[in-house]
TIMAR-255941 format. One record per residue (C-alpha): x negated, y, z negated. Coordinates in steps of 0.25 Angstrom, whole numbers, plus 5000, padded with zeros to 4 digits. Layout:
<keros>
     x     y     z
     X     Y     Z
...
</keros>
This chain:
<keros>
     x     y     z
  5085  5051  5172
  5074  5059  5172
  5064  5068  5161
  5054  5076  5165
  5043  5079  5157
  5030  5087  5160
  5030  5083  5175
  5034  5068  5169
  5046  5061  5175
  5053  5052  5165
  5060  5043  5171
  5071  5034  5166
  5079  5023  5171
  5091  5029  5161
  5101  5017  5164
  5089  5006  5163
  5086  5012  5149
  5101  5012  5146
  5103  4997  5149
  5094  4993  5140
  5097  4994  5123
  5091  5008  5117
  5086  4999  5106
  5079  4990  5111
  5073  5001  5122
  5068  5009  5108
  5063  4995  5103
  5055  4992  5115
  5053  5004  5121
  5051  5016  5112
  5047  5011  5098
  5034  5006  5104
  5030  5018  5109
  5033  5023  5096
  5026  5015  5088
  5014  5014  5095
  5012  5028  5099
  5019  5037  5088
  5020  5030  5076
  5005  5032  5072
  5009  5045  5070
  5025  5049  5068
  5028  5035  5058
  5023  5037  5045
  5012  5049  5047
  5024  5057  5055
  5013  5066  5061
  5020  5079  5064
  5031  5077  5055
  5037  5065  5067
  5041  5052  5062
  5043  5043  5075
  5048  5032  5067
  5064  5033  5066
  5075  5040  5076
  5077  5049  5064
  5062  5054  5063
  5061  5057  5078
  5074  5064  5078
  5071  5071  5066
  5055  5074  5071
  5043  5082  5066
  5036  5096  5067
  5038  5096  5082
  5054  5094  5082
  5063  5082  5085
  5055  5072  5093
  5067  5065  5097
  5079  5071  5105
  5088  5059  5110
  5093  5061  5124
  5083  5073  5126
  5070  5067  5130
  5067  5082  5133
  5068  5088  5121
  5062  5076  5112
  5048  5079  5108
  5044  5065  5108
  5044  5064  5123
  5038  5075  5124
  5026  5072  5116
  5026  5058  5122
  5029  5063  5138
  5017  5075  5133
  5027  5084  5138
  5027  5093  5125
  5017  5105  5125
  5011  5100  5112
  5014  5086  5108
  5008  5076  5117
  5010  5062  5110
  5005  5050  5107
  4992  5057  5105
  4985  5043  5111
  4990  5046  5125
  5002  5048  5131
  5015  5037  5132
  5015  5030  5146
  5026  5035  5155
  5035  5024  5151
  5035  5026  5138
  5037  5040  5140
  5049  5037  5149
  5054  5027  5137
  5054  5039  5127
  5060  5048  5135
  5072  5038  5140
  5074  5033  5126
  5075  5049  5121
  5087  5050  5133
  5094  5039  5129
  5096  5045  5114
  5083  5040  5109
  5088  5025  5101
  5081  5023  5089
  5087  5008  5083
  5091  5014  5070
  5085  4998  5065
  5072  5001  5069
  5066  5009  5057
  5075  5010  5044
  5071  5017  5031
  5056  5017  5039
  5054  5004  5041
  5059  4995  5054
  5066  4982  5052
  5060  4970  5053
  5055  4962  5065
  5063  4952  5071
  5049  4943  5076
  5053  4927  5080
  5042  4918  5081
  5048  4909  5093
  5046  4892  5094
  5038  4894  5105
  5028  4904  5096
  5029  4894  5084
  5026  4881  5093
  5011  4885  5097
  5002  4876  5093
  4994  4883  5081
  5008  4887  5075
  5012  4871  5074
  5011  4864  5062
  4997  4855  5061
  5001  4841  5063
  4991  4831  5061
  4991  4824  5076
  4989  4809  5080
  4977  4804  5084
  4972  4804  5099
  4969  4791  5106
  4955  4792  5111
  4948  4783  5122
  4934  4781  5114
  4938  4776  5100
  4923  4774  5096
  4918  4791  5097
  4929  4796  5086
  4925  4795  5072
  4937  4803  5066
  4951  4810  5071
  4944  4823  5074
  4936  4816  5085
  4950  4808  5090
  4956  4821  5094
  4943  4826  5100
  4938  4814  5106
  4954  4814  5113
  4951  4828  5119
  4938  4823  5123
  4944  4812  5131
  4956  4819  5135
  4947  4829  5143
  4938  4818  5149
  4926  4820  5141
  4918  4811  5132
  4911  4817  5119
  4895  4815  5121
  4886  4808  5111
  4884  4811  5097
  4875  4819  5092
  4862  4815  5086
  4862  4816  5070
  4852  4827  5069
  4859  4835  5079
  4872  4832  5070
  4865  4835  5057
  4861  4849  5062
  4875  4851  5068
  4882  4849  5055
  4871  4856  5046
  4875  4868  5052
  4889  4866  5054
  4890  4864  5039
  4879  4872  5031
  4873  4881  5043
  4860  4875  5041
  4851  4866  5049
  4849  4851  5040
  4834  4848  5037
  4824  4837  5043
  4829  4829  5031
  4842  4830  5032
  4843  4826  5047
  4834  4815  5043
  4842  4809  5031
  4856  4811  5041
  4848  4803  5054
  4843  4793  5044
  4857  4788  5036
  4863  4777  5046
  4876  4777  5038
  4889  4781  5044
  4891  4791  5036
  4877  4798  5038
  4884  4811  5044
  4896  4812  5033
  4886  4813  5023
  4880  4824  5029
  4892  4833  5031
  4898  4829  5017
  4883  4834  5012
  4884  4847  5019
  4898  4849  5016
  4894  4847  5000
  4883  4859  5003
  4885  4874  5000
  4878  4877  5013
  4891  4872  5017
  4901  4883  5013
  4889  4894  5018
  4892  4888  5030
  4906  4887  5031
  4910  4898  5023
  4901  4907  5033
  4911  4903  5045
  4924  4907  5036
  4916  4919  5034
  4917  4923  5047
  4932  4919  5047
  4934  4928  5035
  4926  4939  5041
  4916  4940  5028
  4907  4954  5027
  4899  4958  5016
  4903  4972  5018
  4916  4981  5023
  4917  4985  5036
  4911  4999  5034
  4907  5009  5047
  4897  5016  5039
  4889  5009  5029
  4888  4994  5022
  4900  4993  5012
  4897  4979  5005
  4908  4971  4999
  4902  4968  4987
  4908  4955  4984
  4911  4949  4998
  4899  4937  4996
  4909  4930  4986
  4920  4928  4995
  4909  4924  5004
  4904  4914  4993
  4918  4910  4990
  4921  4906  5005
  4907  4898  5004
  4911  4890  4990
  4925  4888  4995
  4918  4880  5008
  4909  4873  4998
  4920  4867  4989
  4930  4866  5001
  4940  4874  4996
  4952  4870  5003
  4955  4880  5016
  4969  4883  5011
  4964  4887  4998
  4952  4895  5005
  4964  4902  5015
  4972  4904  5001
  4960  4910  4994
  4958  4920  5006
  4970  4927  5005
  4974  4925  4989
  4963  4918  4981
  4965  4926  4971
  4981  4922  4969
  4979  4909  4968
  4982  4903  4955
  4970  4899  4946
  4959  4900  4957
  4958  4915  4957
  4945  4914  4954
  4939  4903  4964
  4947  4909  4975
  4950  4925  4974
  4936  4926  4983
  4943  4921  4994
  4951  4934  4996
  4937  4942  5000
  4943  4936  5015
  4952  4949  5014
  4946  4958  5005
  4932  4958  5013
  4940  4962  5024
  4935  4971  5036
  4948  4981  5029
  4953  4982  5043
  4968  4982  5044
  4971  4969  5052
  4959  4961  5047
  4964  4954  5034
  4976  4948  5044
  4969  4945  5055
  4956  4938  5046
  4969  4931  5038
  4976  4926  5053
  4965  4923  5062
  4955  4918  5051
  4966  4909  5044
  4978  4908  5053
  4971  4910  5069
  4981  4921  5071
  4979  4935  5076
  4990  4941  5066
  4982  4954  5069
  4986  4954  5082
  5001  4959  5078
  4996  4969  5070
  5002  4979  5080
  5012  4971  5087
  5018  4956  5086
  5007  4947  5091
  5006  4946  5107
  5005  4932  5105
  5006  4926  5091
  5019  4925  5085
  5014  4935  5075
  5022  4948  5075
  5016  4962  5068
  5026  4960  5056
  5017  4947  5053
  5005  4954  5053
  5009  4964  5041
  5014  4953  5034
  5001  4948  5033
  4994  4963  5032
  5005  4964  5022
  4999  4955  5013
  4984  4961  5015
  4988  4975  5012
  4995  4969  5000
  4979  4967  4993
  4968  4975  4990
  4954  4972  4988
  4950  4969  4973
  4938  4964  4965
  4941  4949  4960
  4931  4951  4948
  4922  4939  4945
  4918  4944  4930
  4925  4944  4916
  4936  4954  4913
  4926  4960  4905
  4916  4963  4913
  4925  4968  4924
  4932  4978  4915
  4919  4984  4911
  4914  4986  4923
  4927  4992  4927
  4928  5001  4916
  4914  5006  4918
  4917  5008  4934
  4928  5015  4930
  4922  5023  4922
  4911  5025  4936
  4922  5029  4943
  4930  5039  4936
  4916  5046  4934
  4912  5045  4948
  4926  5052  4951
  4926  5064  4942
  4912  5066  4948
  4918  5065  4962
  4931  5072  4957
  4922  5084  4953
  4915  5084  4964
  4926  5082  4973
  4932  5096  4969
  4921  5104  4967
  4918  5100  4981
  4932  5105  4987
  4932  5118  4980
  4918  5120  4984
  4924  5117  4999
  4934  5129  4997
  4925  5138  4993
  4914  5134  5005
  4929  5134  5014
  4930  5151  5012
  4916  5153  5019
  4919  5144  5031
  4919  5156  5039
  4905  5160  5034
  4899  5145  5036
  4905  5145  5051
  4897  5159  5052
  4884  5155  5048
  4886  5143  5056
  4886  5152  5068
  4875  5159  5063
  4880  5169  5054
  4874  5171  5041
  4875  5160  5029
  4880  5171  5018
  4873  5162  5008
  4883  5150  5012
  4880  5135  5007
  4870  5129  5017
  4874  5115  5015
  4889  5120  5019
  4884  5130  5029
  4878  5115  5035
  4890  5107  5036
  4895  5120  5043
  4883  5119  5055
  4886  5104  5056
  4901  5106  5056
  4900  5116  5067
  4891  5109  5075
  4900  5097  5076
  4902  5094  5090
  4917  5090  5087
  4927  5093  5077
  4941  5085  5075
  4948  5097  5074
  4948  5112  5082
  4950  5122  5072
  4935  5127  5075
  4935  5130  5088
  4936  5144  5089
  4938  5148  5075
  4931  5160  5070
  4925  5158  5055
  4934  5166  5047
  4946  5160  5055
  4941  5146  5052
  4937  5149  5039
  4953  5154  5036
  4956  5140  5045
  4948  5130  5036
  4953  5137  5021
  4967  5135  5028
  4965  5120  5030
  4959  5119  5017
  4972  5126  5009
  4981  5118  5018
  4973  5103  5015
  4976  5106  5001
  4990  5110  5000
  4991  5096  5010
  4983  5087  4997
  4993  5094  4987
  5004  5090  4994
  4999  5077  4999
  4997  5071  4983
  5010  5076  4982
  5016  5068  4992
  5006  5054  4987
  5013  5058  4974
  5001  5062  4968
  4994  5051  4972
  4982  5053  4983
  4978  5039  4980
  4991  5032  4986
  4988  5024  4996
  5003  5023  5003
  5004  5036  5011
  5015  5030  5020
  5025  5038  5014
  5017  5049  5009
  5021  5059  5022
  5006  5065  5018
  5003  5079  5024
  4989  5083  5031
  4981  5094  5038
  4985  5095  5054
  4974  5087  5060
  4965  5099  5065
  4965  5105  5050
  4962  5093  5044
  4950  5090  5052
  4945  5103  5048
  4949  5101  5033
  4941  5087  5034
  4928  5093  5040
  4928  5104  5031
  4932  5098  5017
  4935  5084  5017
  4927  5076  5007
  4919  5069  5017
  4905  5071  5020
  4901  5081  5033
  4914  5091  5027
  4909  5104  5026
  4912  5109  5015
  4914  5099  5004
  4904  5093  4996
  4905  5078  4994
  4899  5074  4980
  4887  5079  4976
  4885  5089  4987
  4895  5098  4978
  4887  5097  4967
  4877  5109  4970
  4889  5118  4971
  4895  5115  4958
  4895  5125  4947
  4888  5120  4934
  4898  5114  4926
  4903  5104  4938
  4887  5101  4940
  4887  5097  4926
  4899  5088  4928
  4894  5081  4939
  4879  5079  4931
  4888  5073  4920
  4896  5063  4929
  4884  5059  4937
  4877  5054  4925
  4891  5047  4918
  4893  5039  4932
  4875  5036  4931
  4878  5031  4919
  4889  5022  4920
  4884  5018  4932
  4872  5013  4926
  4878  5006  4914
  4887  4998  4925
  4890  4985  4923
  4887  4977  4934
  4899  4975  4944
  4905  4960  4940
  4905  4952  4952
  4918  4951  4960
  4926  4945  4972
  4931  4955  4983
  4946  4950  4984
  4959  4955  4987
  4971  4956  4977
  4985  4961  4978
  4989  4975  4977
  4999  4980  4967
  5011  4981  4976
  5009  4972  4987
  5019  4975  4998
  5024  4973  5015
  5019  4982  5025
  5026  4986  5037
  5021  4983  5050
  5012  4994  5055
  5017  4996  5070
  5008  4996  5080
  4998  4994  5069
  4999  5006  5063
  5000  5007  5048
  5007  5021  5047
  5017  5015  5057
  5027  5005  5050
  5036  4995  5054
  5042  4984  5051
  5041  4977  5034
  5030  4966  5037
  5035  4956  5025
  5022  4950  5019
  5025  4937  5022
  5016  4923  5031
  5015  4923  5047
  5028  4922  5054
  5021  4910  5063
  5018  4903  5048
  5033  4901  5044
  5043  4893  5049
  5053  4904  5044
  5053  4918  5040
  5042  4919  5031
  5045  4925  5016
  5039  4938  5011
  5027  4934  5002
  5031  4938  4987
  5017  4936  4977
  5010  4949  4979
  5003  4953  4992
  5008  4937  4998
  4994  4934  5002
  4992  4921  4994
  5007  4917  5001
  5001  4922  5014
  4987  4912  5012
  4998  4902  5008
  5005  4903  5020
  4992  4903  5028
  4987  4891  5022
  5003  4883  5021
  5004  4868  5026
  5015  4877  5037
  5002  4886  5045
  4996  4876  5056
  4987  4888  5058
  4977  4887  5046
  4973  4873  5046
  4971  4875  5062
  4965  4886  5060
  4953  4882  5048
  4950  4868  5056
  4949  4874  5069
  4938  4884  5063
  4930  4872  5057
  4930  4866  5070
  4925  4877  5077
  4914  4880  5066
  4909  4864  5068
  4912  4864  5082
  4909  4876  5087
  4923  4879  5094
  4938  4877  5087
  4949  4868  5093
  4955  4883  5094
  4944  4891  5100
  4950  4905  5094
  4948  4900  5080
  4955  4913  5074
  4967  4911  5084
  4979  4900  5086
  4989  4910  5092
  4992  4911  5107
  4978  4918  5112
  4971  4908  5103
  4964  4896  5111
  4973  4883  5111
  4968  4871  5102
  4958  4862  5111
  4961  4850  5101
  4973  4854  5097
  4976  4840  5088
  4962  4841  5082
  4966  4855  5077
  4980  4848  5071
  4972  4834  5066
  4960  4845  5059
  4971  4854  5052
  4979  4842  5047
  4968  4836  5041
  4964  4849  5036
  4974  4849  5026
  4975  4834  5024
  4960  4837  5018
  4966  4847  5009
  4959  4858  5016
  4947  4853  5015
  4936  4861  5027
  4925  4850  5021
  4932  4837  5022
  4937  4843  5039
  4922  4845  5039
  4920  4832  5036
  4930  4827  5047
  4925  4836  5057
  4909  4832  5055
  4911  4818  5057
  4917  4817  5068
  4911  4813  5081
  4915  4824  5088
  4905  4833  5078
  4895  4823  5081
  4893  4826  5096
  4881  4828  5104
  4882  4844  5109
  4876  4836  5122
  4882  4841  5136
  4889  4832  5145
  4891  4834  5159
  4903  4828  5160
  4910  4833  5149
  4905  4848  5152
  4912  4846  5165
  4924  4846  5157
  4923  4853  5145
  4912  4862  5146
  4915  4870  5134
  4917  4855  5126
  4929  4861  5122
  4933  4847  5119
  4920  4844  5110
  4914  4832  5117
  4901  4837  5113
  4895  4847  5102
  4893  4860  5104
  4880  4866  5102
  4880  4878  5096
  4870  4891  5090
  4869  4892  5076
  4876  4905  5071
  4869  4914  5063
  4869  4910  5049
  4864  4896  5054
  4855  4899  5060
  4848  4911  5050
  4850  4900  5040
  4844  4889  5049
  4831  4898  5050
  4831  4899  5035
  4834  4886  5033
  4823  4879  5041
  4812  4889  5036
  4815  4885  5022
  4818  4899  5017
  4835  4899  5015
  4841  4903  5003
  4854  4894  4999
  4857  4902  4988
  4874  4901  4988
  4882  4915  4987
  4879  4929  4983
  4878  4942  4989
  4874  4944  5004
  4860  4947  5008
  4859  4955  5022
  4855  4943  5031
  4841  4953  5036
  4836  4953  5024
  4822  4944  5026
  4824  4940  5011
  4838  4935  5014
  4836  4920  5017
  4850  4916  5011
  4860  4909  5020
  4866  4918  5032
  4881  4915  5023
  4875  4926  5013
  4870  4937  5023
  4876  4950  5023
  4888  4953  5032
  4892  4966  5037
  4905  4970  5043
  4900  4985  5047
  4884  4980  5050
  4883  4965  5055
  4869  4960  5051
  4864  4961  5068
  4859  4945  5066
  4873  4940  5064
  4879  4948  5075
  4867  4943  5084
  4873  4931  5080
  4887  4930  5083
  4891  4931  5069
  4905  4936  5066
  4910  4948  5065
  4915  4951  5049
  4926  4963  5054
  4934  4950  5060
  4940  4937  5056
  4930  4928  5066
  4935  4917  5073
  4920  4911  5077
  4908  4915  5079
  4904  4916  5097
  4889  4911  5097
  4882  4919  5108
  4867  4916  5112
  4861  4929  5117
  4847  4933  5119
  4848  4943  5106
  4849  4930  5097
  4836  4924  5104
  4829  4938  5101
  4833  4937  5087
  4827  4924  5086
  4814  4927  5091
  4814  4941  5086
  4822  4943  5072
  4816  4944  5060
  4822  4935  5053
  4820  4923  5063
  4803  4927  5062
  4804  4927  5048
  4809  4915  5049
  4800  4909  5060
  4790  4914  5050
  4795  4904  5039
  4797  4892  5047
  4782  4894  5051
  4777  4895  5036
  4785  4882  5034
  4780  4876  5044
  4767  4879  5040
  4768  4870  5028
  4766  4858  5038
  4755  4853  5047
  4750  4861  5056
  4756  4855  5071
  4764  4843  5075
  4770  4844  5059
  4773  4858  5059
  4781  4859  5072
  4788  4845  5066
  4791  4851  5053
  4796  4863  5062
  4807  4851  5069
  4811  4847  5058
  4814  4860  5050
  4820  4865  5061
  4826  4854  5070
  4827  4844  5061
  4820  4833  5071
  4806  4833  5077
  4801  4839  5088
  4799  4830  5102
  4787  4830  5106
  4788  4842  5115
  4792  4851  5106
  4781  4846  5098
  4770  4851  5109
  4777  4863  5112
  4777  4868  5095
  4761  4864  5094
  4759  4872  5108
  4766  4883  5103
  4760  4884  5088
  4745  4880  5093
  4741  4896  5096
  4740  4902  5081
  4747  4899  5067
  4755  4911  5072
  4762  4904  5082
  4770  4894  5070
  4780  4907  5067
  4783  4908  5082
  4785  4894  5084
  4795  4893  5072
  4802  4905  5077
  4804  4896  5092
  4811  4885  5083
  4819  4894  5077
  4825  4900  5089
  4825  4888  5096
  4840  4881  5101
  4838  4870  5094
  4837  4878  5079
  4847  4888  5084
  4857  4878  5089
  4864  4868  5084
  4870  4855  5092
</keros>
């Protein structure tokens, strides 16, 4: 059988199409298409009157006709529109379908167009049957955490704890043997950093290379772990975790969250008392809704409600931050590769949209309500004020709209008949737009346009009339699914917006003060009246009481439906809130208290999920190490690296939880073994095998990142502020010698020294930061302003000392922490012999020297 369309031959195998079953080819074959080209507009929108979503709705059609004729390809519209066969429809407006959809459509149409009367009932399409199979459910980050034996090693003497068993077992497993250890001022510096990001002073290295006890290192790292610099540290890697910003992510201009630093501070304390990590998880999600903490842990929610407000990124920051799963990934589709399917990831979305964003106040009931009532009062002022000149401005677009004709004239060069110059302007600059979004000016003469534009503007408001009659009154109410709202045709609309929407660059309307001029007097007195109401009450303001950005429930939480394709005006399926289908043994249950997301933290945090101890250790490995057992530290799934100690891993998560949680006490294990202690030497031999020491026979040197290293600079010159908490401070102001921790962060304008920097990007959960060496990050060290002021400081501090040998010691020590050999000694007096002047330059060489910006 053939159809011919337009010069197109549609050819169909009739019998193949027979053989196989009408609903399973609708299934596979036609509600794809469907949903992924038509749904955006003909589901919900029902652009042009056509709904696309039922047998019914295509039968029945819209203001073309019947879209659907079964067993007449050639009268249905659909294939026309699709096939571009129709003289004016020409559909998807993306691009046309490929040829074998086309030939699909046309062959399903012949065959009486089968429509499974199960697919969508009352508007909403049954559940999915998705089976998570025993081969999904036996990979290895989805098995439960067993606690494994220990490995039999060769050497018996090199392993001081279990950690270095499993490690020393790789090692020899592989044929390599680990290298010497590493000197104790090489260790000092190495766990300075790795604790506090700072370098340790002459007298601390001293003290540590002078204690022969055998505990000479343990005290070290208990002592650290007891500072506060410790959770600035620490608490500045979760950050990037978190994806922590000072401000929202705005296109235009800085819009500050004005109470993001105490979630910041709140992760930073909850470091420093080693708050467990199930209850640091529970408090991400639901500190508010545990019983009798509110108070200590409502601040953790600033995780979601500092959010980037993108539509994916509180589920994707939730999975791959706490889980290592990509649930975004089936956003539009079950995973590719996860046993994940799309109805999991609105369960979870679920949960999300199920909260808003809410001030937790941190001040007296009664100072809260007073500045609430006086806020209130601000605001209904600043409305009436608004409200006035809201109106006045649209009847004063109505009058300007009846001489459109005589602005469009004068434009050309006609005369200005005593017309209003600033509107006369906006005309000049309307018309000499290159571009407009619609054609209705092309080739209008003014009196016609003029008749054209007082149309559109009749028509708009018998549209808004209607439309509050349809939101019941209500323009406020946010659920428009069901609203079947009406609009301008897209051309007109355009013109109605250029010309009277209440944004600035419209032609005629005045947006707030700019009406005033035309007001007559009693309006002008209003306004004088109101202005000085809202001055005043501004100025008698309470300050505003200090307050936590977190998120609370909404009235009504409720499920959402899957959005098909991703589309949120395209609904599927009901998408029960309820924990990841890969989390339960069984069907999960539906989560029943409020929007289900203390129940989801639960669920994450449960002794059942292998995946969050996995995951939290394998991060702390990676932040002391430099590299995770599992390389992609935000993903265990199938594209995710495979473990490279995969007993390790198992050994650190049990005895993760054996220590109640504890990330100080694993610190502790993890610092004291001798596979921390290694030399970062090279070995020919062992390179020959393991080039990338994959299998950690030696330590890996590596840069300082940012923060470190500003704070190194700042440390070592004596001007850093240890001040804990507050406000962020833009990290170029020269004044700001606080911690890096406290500078400024910027989703919409990145400070350019962190981006130099690698430092992570705040629109996205971050998994690790990829240290780079490039030539710009050599330049800012010899040419930034903040390394010379720097340079500049170390110089005046040095100065304090002798002049010579001393002084180039002095610098050693502040620096290095040792003394100089007797080469680098020539070489400093060399170089500072020319002129006093040459101390600043010689600081700046140490400060941007490999030694100061690495760490071994």
């Amino acid at each position: 059988m053939y159809f011919v369309r337009s010069g197109l031959i549609l050819a169909l195998s009739l019998p193949a199409f027979c053989a196989a079953d009408p609903n399973e080819f609708f299934e596979s074959k036609i509600r794809p298409v469907l949903a992924n080209k038509c749904y955006a507009c003909h589901s919900a929108t029902r652009m042009g009157g056509l709904d696309l979503t039922s047998r019914e709705a295509a039968l029945k059609g819209g203001n073309s006709g019947a879209s659907l004729v079964p067993g007449s390809p050639s009268e249905s519209l659909l294939l026309q529109a699709v096939n571009h066969s129709h003289p004016k429809l020409k559909m998807p407006p993306g691009g046309k379908l490929a040829d074998a959809e086309i030939r699909d459509i046309g062959a399903w149409i012949d065959a009486g167009a089968v429509w499974p009367v199960s697919v969508i009932k009352d508007g909403v399409p049954p559940p999915s049957v998705y089976s998570i199979s025993d081969k999904q459910r036996s990979f290895w980050s989805f098995q439960p955490v067993v606690k494994p034996a220990l490995p039999n090693v060769k050497d018996t003497k090199w392993s001081k704890t279990e950690i270095d068993r499993f490690v020393l077992a790789k090692i020899e497993e592989k044929g390599l043997k680990p290298v010497r250890a590493a000197d104790r001022r090489t260790l000092i510096r190495r766990v300075y950093f790795d604790l506090v990001g700072l370098p340790p002073t002459a007298a601390d290295v001293a003290v540590f290379e002078a204690d022969p006890s055998p505990d000479a290192f343990a005290k070290v790292v208990d002592r650290l772990l007891a500072s506060p610099q410790y959770g600035e540290r620490w608490g500045r890697l979760w950050l990037d975790v978190a994806r922590y910003s000072d401000d929202r992510l705005a296109s235009q201009f800085e819009v500050v969250h004005p109470s993001a630093f105490r979630y910041r501070d709140w992760v930073i304390d909850s470091f420093n008392r080693d708050l467990p990590y199930d209850v640091f998880v529970k408090a991400q999600f639901a500190g508010d809704l545990i019983a009798g903490r509110e108070k200590e842990l409502a601040a953790g929610t600033g995780f979601f409600a500092l959010s980037p407000e993108q539509q994916d990124d509180r589920v994707d920051a939730a999975t791959r931050g706490f889980l290592g799963l990509t649930v975004a990934c089936a956003q539009c589709h079950d995973h590719k590769f996860d046993p994940i399917p799309t109805r999991d990831y609105y369960s979870m979305l679920g949960v999300f949209l199920s909260t808003k964003a809410h001030e937790y106040p941190l001040a007296p009931p009664d100072v809260v309500k007073e500045y609430e009532t006086e806020e209130k009062r601000l605001e209904a002022k600043k409305k009436e004020l608004a409200d006035l000149r809201g109106n006045q401005a649209k009847e004063l677009a109505k009058v300007f709209a009846n001489d459109t004709a005589k602005y469009m004239r004068a434009v050309q060069g006609g005369p200005d008949e005593g017309l209003d110059s600033s509107v006369l302007g906006r005309w000049c600059n309307y018309l000499n737009q290159p571009v407009h979004e619609h054609p209705l000016l092309t080739s209008a003469d003014p009196p016609q346009f003029q008749r054209l534009v007082l149309e559109v503007l009749a028509e708009k408001g018998k549209i808004d009339e209607e439309n509050k009659v349809r939101l019941g009154l209500n323009p406020q109410r946010r659920d428009l699914s069901d609203a079947d709202l009406l609009s301008l045709p897209r051309d007109r609309h355009y013109l109605w917006r250029d010309l009277f929407n209440d944004r600035r660059g419209s032609v005629y309307y005045m947006r707030g003060a700019e009406v005033d001029p035309y007001l007559s007097s009693p309006f002008r007195k209003r306004v004088g009246e109101l202005e000085d109401e809202i001055k005043a009450i501004e100025n008698a303001m309470p300050p505003h009481y200090p307050f936590l950005q977190t998120i609370t429930d909404v009235e009504e939480p409720k499920d959402i439906r899957v959005w098909l394709r991703g589309n949120k005006d395209t609904l599927g399926e009901a998408a029960p809130r309820r924990p990841l289908q890969i989390l339960s043994k069984t069907e999960p249950a539906a989560f029943k208290s409020g929007s289900g997301r203390l129940e989801l933290a639960e669920s994450i945090v449960s002794a059942d999920n292998p995946l969050t101890p996995r995951v939290i250790v394998n991060r702390m490995w990676q932040w002391h190490f430099g590299r995770g057992i599992v390389t992609t530290a935000s993903n265990f799934g199938e594209l995710g690296e495979r473990p490279t100690h995969p007993d390790l891993l198992n050994h650190l998560a049990s005895r993760f939880m054996e220590l109640g949680w504890s990330m100080k006490k694993l610190h502790r294990e993890i610092l004291l073994s001798s596979v921390y202690a290694l030399a970062s030497q090279e070995d020919e031999g062992n390179a020959a095998i393991d080039a990338g020491n994959v299998f950690l026979w030696r330590a890996n040197r590596r840069r300082l990142d940012i923060e470190s290293l500003r704070d190194a600079m700042l440390s070592v010159t004596g001007e850093i502020d240890l001040s804990l908490g507050g406000q962020p401070r833009k990290l170029n102001e020269e004044s700001n010698k606080r911690r890096s921790v406290y500078g400024f962060v910027s989703r919409r304008d990145l400070d350019p020294t962190l981006l130099l920097f690698d430092f992570a990007n705040p629109n996205a959960t971050s998994e690790g930061r990829i240290d780079t060496s490039t030539p710009l990050q050599r330049l800012f060290l010899l040419n930034s302003s903040f390394v010379e002021r720097r340079s500049e400081e170390l110089a005046c501090r040095l100065e304090k000392l002798p002049a010579g040998e001393a002084r180039i010691r002095g610098a050693y020590q502040l620096l290095f922490q040792r003394q100089p050999t007797r080469e680098e000694l020539r070489l400093g007096i060399d170089f500072v012999r020319a002129d006093d002047a040459a101390w600043k330059r010689y600081a700046q060489v140490l400060l941007s020297s490999n030694e100061f910006v690495y760490v071994n």
